[in-house]
N, C-alpha and C positions, 0 to 999 in steps of 0.2 A: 589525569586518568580519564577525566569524560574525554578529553580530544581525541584520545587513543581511540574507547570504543566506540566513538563517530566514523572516525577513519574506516575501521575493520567492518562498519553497517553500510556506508556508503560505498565498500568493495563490494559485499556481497546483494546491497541492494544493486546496482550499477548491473548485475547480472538477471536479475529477479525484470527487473523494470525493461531493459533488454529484450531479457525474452520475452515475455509479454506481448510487444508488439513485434517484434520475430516472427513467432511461431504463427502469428495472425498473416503474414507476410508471407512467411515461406510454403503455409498452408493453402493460401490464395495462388500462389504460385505452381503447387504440384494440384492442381484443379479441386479443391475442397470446397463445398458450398459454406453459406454465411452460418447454415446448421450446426458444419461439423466442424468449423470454426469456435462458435458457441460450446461444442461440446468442449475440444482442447482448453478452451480460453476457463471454464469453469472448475478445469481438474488441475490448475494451481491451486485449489482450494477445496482439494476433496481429500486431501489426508487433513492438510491442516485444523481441517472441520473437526475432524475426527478424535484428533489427538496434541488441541491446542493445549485443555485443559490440563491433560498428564504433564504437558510439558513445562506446564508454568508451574504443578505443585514439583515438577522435579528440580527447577532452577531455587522455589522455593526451602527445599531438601537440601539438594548437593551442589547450591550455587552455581555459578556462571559457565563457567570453566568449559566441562563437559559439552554440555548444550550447544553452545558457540561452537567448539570443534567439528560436533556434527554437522550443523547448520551448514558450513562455510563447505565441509565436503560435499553435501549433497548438490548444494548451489552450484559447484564449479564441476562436479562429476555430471548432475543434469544437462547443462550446454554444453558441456563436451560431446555428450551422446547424439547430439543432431547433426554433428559434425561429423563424429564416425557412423554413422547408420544415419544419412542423411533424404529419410523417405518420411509417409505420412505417417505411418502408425509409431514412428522414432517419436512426432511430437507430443503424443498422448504422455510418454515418458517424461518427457525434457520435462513438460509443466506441473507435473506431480513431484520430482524431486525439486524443482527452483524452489516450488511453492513452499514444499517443505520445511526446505535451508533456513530460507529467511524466515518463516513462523518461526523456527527458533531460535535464530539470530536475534528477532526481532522483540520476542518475549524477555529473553536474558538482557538484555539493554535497555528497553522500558523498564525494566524493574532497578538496574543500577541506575536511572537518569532521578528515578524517586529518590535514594540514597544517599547521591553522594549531594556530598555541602549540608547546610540545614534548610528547615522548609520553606523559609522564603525565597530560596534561591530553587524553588521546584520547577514553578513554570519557565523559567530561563533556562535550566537544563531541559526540560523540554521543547523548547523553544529552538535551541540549539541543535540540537538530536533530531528535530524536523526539519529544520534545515541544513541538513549533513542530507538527509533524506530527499529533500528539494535538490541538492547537488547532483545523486545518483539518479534522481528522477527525471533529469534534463538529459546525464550525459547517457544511458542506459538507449532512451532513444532515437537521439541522433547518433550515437554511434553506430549503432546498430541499422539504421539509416543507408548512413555512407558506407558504413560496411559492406554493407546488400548491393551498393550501386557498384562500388566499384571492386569487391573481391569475388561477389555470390552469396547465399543466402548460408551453403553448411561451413563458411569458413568463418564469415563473421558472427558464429555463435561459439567456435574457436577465443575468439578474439575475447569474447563476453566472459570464456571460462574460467581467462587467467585472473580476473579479479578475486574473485572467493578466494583460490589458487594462495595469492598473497596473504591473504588475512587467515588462512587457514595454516600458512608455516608461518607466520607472525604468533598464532593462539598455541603451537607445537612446540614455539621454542621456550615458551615458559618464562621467556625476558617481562610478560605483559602484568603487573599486578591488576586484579581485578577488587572491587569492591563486596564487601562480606554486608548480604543481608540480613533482616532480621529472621530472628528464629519462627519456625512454624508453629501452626500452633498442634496439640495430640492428633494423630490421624484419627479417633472417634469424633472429634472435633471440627472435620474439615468435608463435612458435604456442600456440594458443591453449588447446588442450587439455591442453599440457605443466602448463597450473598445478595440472589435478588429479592431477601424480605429488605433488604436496604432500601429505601422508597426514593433516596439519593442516586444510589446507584443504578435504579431501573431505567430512570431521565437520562442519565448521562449514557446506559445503552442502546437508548433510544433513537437520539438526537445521533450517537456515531454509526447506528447503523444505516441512517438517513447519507451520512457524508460519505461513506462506503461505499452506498450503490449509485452515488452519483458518480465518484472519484471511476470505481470499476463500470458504469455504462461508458464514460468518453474514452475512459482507455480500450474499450471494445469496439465501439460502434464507429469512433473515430480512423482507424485504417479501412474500414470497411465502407465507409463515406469519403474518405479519398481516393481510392480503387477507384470506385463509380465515380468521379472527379474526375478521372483522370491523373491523378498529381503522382509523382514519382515515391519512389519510398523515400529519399531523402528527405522531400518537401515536407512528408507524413508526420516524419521522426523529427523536422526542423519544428512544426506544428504542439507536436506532443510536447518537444523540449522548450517553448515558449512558454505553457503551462506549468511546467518543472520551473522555468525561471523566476515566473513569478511568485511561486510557494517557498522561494529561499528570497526572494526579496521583502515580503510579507512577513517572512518570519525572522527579519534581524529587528525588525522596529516595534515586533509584537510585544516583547520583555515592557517596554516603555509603555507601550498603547494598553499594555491588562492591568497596568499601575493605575492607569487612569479612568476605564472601562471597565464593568461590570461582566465577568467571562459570559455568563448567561446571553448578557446582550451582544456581544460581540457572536456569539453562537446562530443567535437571531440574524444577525444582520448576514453573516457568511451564507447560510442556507437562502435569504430571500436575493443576491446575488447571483446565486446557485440556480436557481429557480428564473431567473431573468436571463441568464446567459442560454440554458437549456432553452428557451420558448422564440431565442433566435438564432439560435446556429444552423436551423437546418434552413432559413430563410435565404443563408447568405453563403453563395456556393465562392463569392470570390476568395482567394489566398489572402489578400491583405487584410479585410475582413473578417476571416476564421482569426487567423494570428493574432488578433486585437480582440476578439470573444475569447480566445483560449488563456490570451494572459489576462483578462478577467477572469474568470474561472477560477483559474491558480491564483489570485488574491481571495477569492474567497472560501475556497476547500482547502487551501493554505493554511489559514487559521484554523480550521479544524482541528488538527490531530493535535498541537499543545493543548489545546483548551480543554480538548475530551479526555485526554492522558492526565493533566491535573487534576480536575474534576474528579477523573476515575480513581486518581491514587491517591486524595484526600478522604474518598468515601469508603475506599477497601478497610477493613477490618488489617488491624497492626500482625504481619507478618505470614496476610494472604493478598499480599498485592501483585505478584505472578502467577497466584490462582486467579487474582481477577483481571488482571491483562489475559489470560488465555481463555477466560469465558468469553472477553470481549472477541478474541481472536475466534473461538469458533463460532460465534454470529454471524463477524464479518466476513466468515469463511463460507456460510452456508448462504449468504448474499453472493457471496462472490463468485459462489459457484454456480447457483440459480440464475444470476443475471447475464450471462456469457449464450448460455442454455434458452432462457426466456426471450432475450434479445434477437438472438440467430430466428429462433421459429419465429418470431415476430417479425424482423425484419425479411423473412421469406415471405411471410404470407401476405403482409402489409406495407411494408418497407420503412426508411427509417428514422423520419418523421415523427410519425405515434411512439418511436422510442423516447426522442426527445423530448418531446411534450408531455407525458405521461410522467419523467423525471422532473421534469415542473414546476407541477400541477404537488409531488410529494415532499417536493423540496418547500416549495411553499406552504405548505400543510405544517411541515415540520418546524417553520421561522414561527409560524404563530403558537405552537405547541412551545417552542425556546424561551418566548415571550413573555409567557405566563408561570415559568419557572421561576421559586426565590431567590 
């Protein structure tokens, strides 16, 4: 059952991850500055923001099923749209539905990765589940890469759409059993803010909002630093997808390394990694040099997402753990959305340098805050 719903996250991430740097591409391409770039690149994450949390108590309610349906429509209906209406203001679209898709795809799956098996086998399904997502994360880019070089920019988000496409008549046909979670608890019972008197789970929001806006600065900042490079779109997406390679190699031998490692510490070490790759990338303009920073990178933001998923769904309260994947998700949504935004005018007015460095200087801040957790 988990393989299935890996499979079905990896179609509709593969489109999410895609366009992403797509739409940074195709925007740069019909003359958009690095601002309006920022803007686009931020409104993957302005419904989500919005409407993570409803979505996780609705998966908590009416299970899987529904959620997922939606998810995978909006995902493959969003890249569709750049393809037919293939202008600027199409991409303000495209990344409000992608974004959407997968918050929900994304919610309903983290909460079955908690469920199925019993809980010592937690971290390994997530473990798994991030590397289904390392998978999508590599091929989303480089496809969409070579798509751009050799088809054009509104074909190969054609190409992006058919993936959701699949996993959305895979969830239609009803062949897929899905896993039944725990019961809610009374809706008089379920505000929503109460979950951060958890003093557990305020850390563990903490430390994921730190890996969030580092994860969403390079996937922003980075085509936008190969453009001024010079380097082709392929090179871009070959770049990006070395960091994808690295987060699914990271995460087949993490099951074994948090047997033996303290999550905390392992959280620590990822972020001061994080924090060491950011304060030299923008030093080093050459190709073989980014590609060997980037799959640094991706070992150490790799590690992130099991460690913060387990973390987080040991310390949800029993049968609000999809309420608390989507508190997580509008955090990391209202990062995600600010940083795209923040980055553009920064990098207009100062360029993109101070980006880098600034993510750092917080990434580090963050390894010694990890450090001092029990």
């Amino acid at each position: 059952m988990l393989a299935a719903l890996i499979v079905l996250t990896v179609l509709t991430h593969v489109a999410f991850a895609g366009a992403r740097v797509g739409v940074s591409l195709f925007a740069l391409a019909l003359g958009a500055t690095p601002l309006e770039v920022g803007i686009i690149g931020g409104l993957f994450a302005a419904l989500p923001m919005l409407f993570a949390v409803k979505a996780g108590q609705a998966v908590d309610r009416i299970g899987m099923r529904p959620p997922m349906l939606a998810g995978t429509f909006l995902a493959s209906a969003g890249a569709a749209l750049a393809f037919a209406w293939p202008a600027l203001p199409a991409l303000y679209f495209v990344a409000m539905l992608v974004g959407s898709g997968l918050m929900l795809v994304h919610i309903a799956v983290s909460n079955a990765a908690g469920v199925i098996g019993a809980t010592a086998e937690r971290a390994r399904n997530f473990s798994y589940l991030a590397a289904g997502f390392s998978i999508s994360g590599f091929l989303g880019p480089v496809l969409i890469g070579f798509a751009i070089d050799l088809a054009g920019h509104a074909r190969a988000f054609l190409l992006l759409a058919a993936a959701p496409a699949l996993a959305f008549a895979a969830l239609a046909s009803g062949r897929l059993p899905l896993p039944v979670v725990p019961a809610a608890p009374p809706r008089g019972e379920r505000r929503v803010w109460s979950l951060l008197d958890d003093r557990r789970l305020r850390h563990v929001l903490v430390v994921s909002v730190l890996f969030n806006a580092a994860w969403d600065v390079f996937f922003f900042i980075t085509p936008i630093y190969g453009v001024r490079l010079g380097l082709s779109a392929s090179t871009i997406g070959s770049l990006l997808g070395a960091f994808a390679a690295a987060t699914f190699l990271v995460r087949l031998v993490l099951p074994a390394l948090a047997r033996r490692v303290r999550e905390w510490t392992l959280v620590a070490a990822a972020l001061l990694l994080t924090a060491l790759v950011f304060a030299t990338f923008p030093l080093a303009p050459q190709v073989p040099v980014l590609m060997a920073l980037a799959f640094l990178l991706g070992i150490g933001l790799g590690m992130s997402q099991p460690m913060v998923l387990s973390l987080l769904y040991s310390a949800a309260p029993v049968g609000r753990a999809g309420e608390a994947v989507g508190l997580r998700t509008t955090l990391l949504n209202v990062i995600q959305m600010t940083i795209p935004f923040l980055s553009g005018a920064l990098g207009t007015a100062l360029g993109i340098t101070p980006i880098f460095w600034t993510m750092a200087l917080l990434a580090a801040g963050g390894a010694a805050f990890a450090r001092r957790r029990p």
